[in-house]
C-alpha positions in Angstrom: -33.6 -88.9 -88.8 -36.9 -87.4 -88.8 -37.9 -88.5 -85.3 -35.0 -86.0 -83.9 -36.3 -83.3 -86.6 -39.8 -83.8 -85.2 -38.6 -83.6 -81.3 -36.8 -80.4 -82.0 -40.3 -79.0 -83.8 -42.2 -80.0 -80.8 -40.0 -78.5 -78.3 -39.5 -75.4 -79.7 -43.8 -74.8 -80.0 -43.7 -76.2 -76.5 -41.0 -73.5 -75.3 -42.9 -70.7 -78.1 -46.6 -71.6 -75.7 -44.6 -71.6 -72.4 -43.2 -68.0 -73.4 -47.1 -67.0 -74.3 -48.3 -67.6 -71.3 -45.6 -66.7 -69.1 -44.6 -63.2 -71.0 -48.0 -61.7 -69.5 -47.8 -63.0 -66.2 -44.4 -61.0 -65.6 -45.9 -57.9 -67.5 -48.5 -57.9 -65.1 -46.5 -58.7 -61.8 -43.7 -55.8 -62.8 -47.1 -53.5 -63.0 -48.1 -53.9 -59.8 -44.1 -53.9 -58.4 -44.1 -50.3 -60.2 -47.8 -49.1 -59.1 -47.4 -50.6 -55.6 -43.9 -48.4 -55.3 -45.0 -45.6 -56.9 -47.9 -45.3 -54.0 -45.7 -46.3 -51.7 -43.4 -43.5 -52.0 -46.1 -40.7 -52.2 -47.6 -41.7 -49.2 -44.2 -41.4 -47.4 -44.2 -37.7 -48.8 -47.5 -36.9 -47.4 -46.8 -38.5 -44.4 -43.5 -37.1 -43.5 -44.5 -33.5 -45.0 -47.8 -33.8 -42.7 -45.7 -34.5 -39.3 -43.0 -31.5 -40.1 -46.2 -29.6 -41.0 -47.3 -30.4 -37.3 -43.7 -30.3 -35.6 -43.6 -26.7 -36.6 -47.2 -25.5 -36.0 -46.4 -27.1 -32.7 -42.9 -24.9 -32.1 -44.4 -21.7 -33.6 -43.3 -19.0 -36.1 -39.9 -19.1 -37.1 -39.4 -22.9 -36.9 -38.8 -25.1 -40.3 -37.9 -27.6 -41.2 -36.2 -28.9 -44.5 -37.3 -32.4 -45.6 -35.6 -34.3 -48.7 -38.4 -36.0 -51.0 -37.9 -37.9 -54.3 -41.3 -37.3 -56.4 -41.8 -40.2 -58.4 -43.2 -40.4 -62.0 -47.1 -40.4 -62.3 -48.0 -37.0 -60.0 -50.5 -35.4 -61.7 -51.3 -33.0 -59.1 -50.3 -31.4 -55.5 -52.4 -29.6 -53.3 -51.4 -27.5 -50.3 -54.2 -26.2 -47.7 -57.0 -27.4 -50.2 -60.7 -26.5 -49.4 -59.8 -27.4 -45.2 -56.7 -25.3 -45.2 -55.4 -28.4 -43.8 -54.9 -30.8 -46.2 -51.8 -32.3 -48.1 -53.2 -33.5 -51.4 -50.8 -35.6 -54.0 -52.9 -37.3 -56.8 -50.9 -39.9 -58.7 -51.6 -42.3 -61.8 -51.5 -46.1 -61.4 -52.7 -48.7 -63.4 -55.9 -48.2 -61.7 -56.3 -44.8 -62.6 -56.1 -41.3 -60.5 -55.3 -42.0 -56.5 -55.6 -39.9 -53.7 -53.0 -39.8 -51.5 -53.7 -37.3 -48.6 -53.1 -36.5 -44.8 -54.8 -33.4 -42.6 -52.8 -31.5 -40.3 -53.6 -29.5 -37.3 -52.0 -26.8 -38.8 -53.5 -24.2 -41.5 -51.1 -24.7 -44.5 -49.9 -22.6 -47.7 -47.6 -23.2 -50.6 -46.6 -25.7 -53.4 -44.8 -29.2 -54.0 -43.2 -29.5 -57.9 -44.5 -32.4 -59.8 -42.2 -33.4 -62.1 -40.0 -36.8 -60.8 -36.8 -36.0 -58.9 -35.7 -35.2 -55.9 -36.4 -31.6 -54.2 -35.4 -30.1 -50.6 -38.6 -28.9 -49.1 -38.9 -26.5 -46.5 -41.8 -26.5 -43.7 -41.9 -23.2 -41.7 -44.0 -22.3 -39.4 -45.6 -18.6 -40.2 -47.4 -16.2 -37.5 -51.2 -16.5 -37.3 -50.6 -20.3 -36.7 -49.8 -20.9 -41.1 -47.6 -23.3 -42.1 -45.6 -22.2 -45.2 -44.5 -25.8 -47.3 -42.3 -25.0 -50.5 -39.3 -26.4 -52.3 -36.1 -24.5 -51.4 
């Protein structure tokens, strides 16, 4: 009667150090799922904002454009223009820290994106003097 009493002990500590060492792993692995998602998606908002950006410096004043972006969590900051006046700057927070996520454009560019997660109907117009106006609509 003890033998079965002292096979149950045993598995159970064997499942309790399984469930140690495996916990962490799949912490770690959903991190990087998150991180790697999160940086995917801003990129395709800088990337898809950049090529309207061009597509209506390209057609001239009066042409926009009106693009659909979700925003995840973790944008800290978003820069229109920046110091080139050609720049489309999103700065997000991984588990690495602060990343860069940016594109130039041939285009001289003004505006704003929102930060906050969500998703937002943005609107690239092309302005006279060759500006491109980028702002949620």
């Amino acid at each position: 009667m003890s033998r079965s009493g002292q096979a149950g002990v045993e598995y159970i500590v064997l499942i309790g150090v399984l469930l140690f060492f495996f916990i962490p792993i799949v912490y770690y692995s959903l991190t990087l799922a998150t991180n790697s998602v999160k940086q995917s998606q801003v990129e395709n908002i800088v990337n898809r904002l950049g090529k309207a950006a061009d597509a209506a410096y390209a057609l001239g004043p009066g042409s926009q454009e009106i693009i659909a972006i979700t925003v995840p969590e973790g944008v800290q900051s978003t820069t229109i223009g920046g110091s080139t006046e050609r720049e489309i700057l999103l700065q997000v927070t991984g588990s690495g820290g602060v990343s860069d996520i940016h594109v130039s454009t041939k285009a001289r560019l003004v505006g704003n994106l929102p930060m906050t997660k969500g998703t937002y109907f943005i609107k690239v117009e092309a302005l006279p003097g060759g500006l491109v106006n980028i702002t949620q609509r």
